[in-house]
C-alpha positions in Angstrom: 0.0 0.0 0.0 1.2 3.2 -0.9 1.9 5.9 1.3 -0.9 8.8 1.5 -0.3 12.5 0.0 -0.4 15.5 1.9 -3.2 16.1 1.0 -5.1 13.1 1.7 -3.5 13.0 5.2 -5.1 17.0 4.9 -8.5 15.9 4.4 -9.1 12.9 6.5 -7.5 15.1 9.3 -10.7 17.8 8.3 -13.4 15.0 8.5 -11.9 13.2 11.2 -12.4 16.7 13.2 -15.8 17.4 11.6 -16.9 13.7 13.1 -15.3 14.5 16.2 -17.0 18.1 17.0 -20.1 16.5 15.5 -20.2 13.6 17.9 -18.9 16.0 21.0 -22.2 18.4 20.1 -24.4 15.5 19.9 -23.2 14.2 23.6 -23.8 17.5 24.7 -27.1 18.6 23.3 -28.2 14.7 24.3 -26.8 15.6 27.7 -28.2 19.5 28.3 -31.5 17.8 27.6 -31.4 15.0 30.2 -30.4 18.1 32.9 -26.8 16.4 33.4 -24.6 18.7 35.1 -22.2 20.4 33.5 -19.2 18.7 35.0 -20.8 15.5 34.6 -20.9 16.2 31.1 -17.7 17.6 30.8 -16.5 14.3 32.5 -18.3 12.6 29.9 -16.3 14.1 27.1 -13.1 12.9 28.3 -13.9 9.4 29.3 -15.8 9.2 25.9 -14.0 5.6 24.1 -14.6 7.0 20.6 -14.2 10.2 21.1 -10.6 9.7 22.6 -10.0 7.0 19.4 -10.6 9.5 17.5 -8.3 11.8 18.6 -5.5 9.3 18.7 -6.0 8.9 15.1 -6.1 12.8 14.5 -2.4 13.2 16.5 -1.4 10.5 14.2 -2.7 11.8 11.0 -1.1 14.9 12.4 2.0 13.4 13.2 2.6 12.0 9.7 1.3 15.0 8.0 4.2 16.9 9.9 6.8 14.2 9.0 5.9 14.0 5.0 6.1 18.0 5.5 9.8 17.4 7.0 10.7 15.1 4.8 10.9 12.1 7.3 9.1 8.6 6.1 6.2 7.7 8.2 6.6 4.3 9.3 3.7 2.4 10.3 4.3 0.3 13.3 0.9 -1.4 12.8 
């Protein structure tokens, strides 16, 4: 498999963070209208398993996008 382009590394970082601040508002709104506190919902945001997936994949994307952009191979250890 080849290795991705700047800018496909570019875009999948942009709809990675569209899902991302989609799925965050949804746990909010959701939240706000079952009363939930706002640290509880804050809470909620941190602990959330796909939200923090997500953002491991979005440092990574980011990662590799700043290595192609230096030059350095990005080496999947997967």
């Amino acid at each position: 498999m080849s290795e991705a382009t700047p800018q496909e590394l570019k875009n999948s970082i942009n709809e990675l963070t569209a899902y991302r601040d989609r799925l965050a508002k949804e746990v909010i709104t959701v939240s706000q209208k079952l009363k939930i506190p706002q640290k509880k919902i804050d809470s909620t945001l941190q602990e959330h398993s796909e939200l923090k997936q997500v953002n491991e994949l979005l440092n990574q994307l980011i990662a590799a996008l700043g290595k192609q952009k230096k030059g350095i191979p990005n080496k999947d250890p997967n």
